[in-house]
N, C-alpha and C positions, 0 to 999 in steps of 0.2 A: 481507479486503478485500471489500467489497460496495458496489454503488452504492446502495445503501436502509441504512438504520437499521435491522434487525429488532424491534428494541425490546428485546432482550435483558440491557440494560444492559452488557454485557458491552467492559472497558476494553482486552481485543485485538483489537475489532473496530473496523476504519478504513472510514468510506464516504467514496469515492474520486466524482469527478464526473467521468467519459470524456470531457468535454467539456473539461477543464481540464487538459493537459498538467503544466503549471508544478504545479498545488497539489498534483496527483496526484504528482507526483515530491521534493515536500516531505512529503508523510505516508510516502510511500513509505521515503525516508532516513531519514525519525525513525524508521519502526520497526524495519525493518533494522538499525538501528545500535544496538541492544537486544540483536542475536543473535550470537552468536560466530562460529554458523552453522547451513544452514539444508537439514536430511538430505533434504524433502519440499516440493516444489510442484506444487499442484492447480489449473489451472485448469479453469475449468467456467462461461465465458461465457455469461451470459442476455442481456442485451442488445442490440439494434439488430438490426432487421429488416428495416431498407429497403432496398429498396423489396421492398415485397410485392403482392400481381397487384393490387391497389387501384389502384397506385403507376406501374404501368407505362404507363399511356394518360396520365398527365398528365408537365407540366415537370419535371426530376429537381430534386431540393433536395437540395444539394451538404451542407446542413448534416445532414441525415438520412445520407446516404450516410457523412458524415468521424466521423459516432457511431458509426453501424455499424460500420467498417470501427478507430473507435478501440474499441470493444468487444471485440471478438475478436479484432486482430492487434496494435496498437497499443501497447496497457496491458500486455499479457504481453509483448511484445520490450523496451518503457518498465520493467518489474519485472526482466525476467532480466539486461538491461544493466547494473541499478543494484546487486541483490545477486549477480553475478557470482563477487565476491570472496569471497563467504560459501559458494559451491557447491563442496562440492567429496563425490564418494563420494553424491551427493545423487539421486534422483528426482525430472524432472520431468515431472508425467503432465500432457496435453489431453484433456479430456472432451468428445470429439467428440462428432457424431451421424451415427447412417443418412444420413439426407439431406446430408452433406458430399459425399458421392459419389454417391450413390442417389435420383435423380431421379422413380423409379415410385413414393415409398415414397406408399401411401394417406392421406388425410388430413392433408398438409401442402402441398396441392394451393397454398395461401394463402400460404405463405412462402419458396415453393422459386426465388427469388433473394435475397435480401439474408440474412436469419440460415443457407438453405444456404449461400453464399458465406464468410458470416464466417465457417463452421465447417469450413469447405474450405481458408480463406487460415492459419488458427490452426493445420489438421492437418498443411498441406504446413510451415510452419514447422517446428513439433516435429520432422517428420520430416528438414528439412533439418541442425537441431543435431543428432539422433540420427545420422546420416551425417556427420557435421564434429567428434563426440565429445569431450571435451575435459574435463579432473581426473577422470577416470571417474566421471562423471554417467552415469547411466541417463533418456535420453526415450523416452518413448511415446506413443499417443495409447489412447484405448480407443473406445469406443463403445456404448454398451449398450443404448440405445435401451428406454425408459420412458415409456409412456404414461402418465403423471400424473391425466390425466380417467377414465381406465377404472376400471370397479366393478370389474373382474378384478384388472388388475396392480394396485390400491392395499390389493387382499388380500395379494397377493404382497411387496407394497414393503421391507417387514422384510428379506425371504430375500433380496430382490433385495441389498440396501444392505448387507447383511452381506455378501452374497460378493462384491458389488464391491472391499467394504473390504479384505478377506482377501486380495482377487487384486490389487489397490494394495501391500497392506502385505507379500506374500511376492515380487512382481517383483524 
């Protein structure tokens, strides 16, 4: 599920509109309803960032804020309600970030309200199902924190993305 098309052609990928409760919860059921069941859920929210220090000296726009806030907490409570039935023995991991908690982190000086918060509201979730546990699911959240612009870590990103995978897929 993605809110963009990658262009991949690819007939399992569904882009979903965080703005669209209803459609999003109609693509959602068709595909679910394809699985018997479902061992692995990732999320890893890009989306909504409002307001960011731009954002803070003007009017708030409630329509900015109810994206953000349908981006990271929303969609995933909207996904785990609907395929419920299907988890069971399942993982479901949150692809936090530093900044959920980490207010000093350098260089995000520009978003440290609205995408920190969304990734704060999505980590304290996971964390409250991982405490209320229920068909022996495994939650988590991780955090790995990946600089994507850096000429350093984009040498690294291979090693990185392997061993996130390996430390998802042995949890």
């Amino acid at each position: 599920f993605s809110h963009k098309n990658n262009g991949t052609n690819d007939k399992q990928q569904h882009v979903i509109d965080y703005n669209n409760l209803e459609k999003t919860s109609l693509i959602i059921n068709h595909a679910i309803s394809l699985l018997s069941h479902i061992d692995l859920l990732l999320f890893n929210q890009v989306g909504g960032a409002y307001p960011n220090i731009t954002d803070i000296d003007t009017a708030p726009n409630i329509n900015q804020y109810i994206h953000t806030l349908n981006a990271h907490a929303i969609i995933p409570h909207l996904f785990l309600s609907l395929c419920a039935n299907k988890l069971q023995n399942a993982k479901i991991v949150n692809m936090s970030s530093p900044v959920a908690w980490n207010y000093k982190k350098e260089g995000f000086i520009g978003t440290l309200v609205g995408y920190c918060a969304g990734k704060s509201w999505a980590t304290h979730m996971i964390q409250s199902l991982a405490a209320n546990r229920k068909n022996n699911n495994v939650y988590f959240s991780i955090a790995p924190g990946m600089n994507y612009d850096s000429a350093e870590h984009k040498e690294k990103y291979t090693i990185w993305l392997k061993n996130l995978y390996e430390f998802i897929m042995s949890a």
